[in-house]
C-alpha positions as CSV (number, residue, x, y, z in Angstrom):
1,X,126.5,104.6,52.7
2,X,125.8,106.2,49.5
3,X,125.0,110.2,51.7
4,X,122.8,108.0,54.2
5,X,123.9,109.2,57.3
6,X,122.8,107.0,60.5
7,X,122.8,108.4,63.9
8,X,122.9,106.2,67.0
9,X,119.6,107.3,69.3
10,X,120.2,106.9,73.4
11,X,117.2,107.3,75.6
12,X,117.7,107.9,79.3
13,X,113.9,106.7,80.3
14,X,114.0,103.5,78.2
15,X,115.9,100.2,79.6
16,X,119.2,99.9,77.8
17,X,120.0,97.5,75.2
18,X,120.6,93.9,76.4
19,X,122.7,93.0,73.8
20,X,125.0,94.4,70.3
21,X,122.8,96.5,69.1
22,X,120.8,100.7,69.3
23,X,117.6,101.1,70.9
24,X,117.3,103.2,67.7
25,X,118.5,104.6,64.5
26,X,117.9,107.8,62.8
27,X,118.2,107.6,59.5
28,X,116.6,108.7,56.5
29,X,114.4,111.0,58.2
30,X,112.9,107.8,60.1
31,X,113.6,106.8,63.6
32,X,113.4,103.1,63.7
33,X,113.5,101.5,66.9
34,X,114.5,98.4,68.1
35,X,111.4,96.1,70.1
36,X,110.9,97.8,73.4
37,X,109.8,94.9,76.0
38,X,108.1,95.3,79.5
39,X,111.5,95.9,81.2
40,X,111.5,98.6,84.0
41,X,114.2,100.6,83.2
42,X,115.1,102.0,86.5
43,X,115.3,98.0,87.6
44,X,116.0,96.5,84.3
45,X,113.4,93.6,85.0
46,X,109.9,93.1,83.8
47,X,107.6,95.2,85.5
48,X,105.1,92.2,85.9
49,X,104.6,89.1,84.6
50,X,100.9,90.3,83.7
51,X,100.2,90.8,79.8
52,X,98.8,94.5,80.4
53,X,100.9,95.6,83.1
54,X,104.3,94.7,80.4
55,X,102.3,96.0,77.6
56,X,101.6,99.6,78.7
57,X,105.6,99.0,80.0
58,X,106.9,98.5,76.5
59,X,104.4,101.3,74.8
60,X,106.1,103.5,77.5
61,X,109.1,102.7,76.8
62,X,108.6,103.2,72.9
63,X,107.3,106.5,73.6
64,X,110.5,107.8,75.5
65,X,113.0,106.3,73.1
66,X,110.9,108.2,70.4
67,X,111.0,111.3,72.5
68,X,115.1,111.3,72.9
69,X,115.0,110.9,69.2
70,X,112.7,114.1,69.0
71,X,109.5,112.7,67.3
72,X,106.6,110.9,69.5
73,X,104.0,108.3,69.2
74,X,101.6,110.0,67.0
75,X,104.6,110.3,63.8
76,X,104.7,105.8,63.7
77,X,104.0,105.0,60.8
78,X,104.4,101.3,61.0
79,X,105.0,98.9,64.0
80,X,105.5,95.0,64.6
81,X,104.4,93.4,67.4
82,X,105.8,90.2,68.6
83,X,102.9,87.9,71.3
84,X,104.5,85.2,72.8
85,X,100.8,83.5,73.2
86,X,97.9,84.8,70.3
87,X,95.7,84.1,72.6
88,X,96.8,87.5,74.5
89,X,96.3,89.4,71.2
90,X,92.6,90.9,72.1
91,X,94.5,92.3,75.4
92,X,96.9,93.9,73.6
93,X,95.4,95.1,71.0
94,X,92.7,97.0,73.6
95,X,95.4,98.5,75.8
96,X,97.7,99.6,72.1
97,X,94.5,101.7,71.3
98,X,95.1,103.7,74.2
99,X,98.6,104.7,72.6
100,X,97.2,104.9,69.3
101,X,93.9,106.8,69.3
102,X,93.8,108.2,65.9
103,X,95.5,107.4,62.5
104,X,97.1,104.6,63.6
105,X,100.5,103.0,61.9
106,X,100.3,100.0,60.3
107,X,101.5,96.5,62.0
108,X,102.2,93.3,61.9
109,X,101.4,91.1,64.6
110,X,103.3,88.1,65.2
111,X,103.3,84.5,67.7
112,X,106.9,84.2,68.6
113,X,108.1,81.1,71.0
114,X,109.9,83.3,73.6
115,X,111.4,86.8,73.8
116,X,114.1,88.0,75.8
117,X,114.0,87.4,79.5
118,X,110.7,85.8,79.5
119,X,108.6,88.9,78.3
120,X,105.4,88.1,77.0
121,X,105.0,91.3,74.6
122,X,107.4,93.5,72.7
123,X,107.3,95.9,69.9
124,X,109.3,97.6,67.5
125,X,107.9,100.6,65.3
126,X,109.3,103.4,62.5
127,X,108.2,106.8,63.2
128,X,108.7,109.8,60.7
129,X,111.1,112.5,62.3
């Protein structure tokens, strides 16, 4: 990989991966993290079917898989998040303010027909080490 090193991230306090891939990468001096949904990990099933009770689940989540990489919320410098119904976006957005008070990264924000087993919310982000 051209020097690149990659190192596999595993985070205890965040559901496991429910399929081929990392719940996050460090490489680069980024961590970049695969979407983080409203699963519970000590149940691995949505915490609640309820747009803010899953979205302060999957910001939860983020923030422990970026804390077993050793870097936090505050160091995202970008994040994509992925509604299953735009229509929940002013939700959202109002309870991702909490996470990101000051400087926050920038994001995307996109309608998606479903995401994996029938979450409403997830998001991915890239944090700086």
């Amino acid at each position: 990989m051209d020097g690149i090193e990659k190192k596999v991230i595993k985070a205890e306090k965040a559901p496991k991966a429910i399929g081929p891939y990392s719940v996050a990468i460090e490489s680069g001096g980024f961590i970049f993290c695969a979407g983080q949904t409203g699963i519970d990990p000590a149940t691995g099933d949505l915490v609640s079917s309820e747009l803010e009770a899953q979205t302060h689940q999957v910001l939860t989540n983020l923030r422990n898989v970026l804390e077993a990489a050793g870097t936090s919320l505050d160091r995202v410098v970008k994040t994509t998040v992925f509604l299953r119904d735009m229509a929940d976006f002013p939700k959202m957005n109002a309870i991702y303010a909490e996470y990101f008070a000051s400087n926050p990264p920038a994001r995307s924000t996109i309608a998606v027909a479903g995401l994996p087993k029938g979450g409403i919310v997830e998001i991915e982000a890239i944090a700086l080490k």
